[in-house]
N, C-alpha and C positions, 0 to 999 in steps of 0.2 A: 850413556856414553862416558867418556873418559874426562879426566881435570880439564886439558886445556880446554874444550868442548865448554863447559861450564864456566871456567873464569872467562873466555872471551864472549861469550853471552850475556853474563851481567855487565861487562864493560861493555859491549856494543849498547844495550839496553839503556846506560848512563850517558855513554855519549852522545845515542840520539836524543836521548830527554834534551839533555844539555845544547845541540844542534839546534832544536825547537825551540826550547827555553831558554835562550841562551840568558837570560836576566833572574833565573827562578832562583831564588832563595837554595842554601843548602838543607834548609829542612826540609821545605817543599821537594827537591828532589829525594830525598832519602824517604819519605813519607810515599812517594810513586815510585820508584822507582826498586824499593829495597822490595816490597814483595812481588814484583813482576820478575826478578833476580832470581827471588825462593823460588816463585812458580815456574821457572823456566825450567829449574834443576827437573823439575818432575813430567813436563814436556818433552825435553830431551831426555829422559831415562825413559820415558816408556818410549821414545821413536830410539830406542837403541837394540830395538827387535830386527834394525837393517844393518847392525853393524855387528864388527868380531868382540864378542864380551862372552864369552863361556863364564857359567854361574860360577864355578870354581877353580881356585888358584890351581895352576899345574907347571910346580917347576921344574919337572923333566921333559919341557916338552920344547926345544928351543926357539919354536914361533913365538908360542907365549910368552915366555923370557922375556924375549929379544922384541918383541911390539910392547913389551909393559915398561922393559927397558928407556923404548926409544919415549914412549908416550908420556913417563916421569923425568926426565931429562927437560921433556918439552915444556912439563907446566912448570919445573924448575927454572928456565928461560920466559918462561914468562910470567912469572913473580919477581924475579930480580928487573926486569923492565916494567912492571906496570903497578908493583904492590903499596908503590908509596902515595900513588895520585889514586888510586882504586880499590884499596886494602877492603872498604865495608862492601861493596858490591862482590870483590872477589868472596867474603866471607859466605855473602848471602846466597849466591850461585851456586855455592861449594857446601852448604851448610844439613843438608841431607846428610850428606859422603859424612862430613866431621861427626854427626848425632848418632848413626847408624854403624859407621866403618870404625871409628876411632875411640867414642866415650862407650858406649851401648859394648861394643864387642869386645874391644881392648880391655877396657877398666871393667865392667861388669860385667862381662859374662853374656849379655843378654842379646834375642834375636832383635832386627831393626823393626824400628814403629815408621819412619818416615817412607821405606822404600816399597812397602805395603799400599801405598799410595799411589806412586805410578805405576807398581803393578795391575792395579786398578783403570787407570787412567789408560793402562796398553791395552785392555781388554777391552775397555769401551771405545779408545778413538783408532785402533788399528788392530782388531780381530779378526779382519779379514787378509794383513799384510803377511808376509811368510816369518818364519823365524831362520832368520841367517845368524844367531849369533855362536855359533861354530864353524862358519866359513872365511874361511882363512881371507879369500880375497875382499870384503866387505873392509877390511881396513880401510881400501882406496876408499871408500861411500866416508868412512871416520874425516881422515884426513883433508878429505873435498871437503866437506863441512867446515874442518877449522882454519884451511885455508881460505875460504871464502869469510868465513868469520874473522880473522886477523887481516884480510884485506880493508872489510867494511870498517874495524876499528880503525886500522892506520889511515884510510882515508878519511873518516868521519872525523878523527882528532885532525887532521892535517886542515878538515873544511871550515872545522869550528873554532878551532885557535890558531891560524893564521890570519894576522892582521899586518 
């Protein structure tokens, strides 16, 4: 699935730690919480077999554009709201994307060793689910998800730090 998908996953994942724990030490959370963060990235990429992710960049194609558009805009808005109270969980949520998309491809050349993983992980927990990631309308399925996702954050901060 896409950025926001991922950072608001490790921030939900923090904040209910945090809702539960509300006393737990900050190592003790970064100790639980930072690789359930990792693990999540690889969870949500392989259930991204329900959403619009075509393998490759296509920028003549103005859906595509125009949904990568909107969907970087959005984790842009939500780095600027959440990156100072959440920066290592966003790291760790996100830190496939950075090892694979950004150091591996960019700077060296090289194909991805992390996303080999949830390829993995889609073949064993949803081999029998369809592949919609060329269906243009599966956005809506994206979007549900991170709306639901940025609900349970705002409410969970709003439950746990109102005093």
């Amino acid at each position: 699935m896409q950025a926001p998908t991922h950072i608001l996953s490790g921030i939900l994942l923090l904040v209910a730690f945090q809702a539960i724990f509300p006393l737990a030490p900050l190592w003790v959370q970064i100790v639980v919480v930072l690789p359930l963060s990792l693990a999540s990235h690889f969870i949500i990429d392989a259930a991204a077999i329900i959403t619009y992710h075509p393998p490759k960049a296509d920028w003549k194609d103005w859906f595509w554009v125009s949904y990568h558009l909107t969907i970087y805009s959005g984790a842009i808005v939500l780095l600027v709201f959440f990156i100072v109270d959440y920066w290592w969980v966003i790291i760790a949520a996100n830190l496939p994307d950075i090892v694979d998309w950004f150091i591996l491809r960019v700077f060296f050349k090289k194909e991805p060793v992390c996303h080999p993983i949830a390829d993995r992980l889609r073949n064993f927990l949803f081999k029998r689910t369809p592949n919609w990631n060329h269906k243009r309308w599966t956005i809506i399925i994206e979007f549900t998800i991170i709306g639901v996702l940025l609900t349970s954050v705002l409410l969970l901060i709003e439950f746990t730090f109102a005093s």
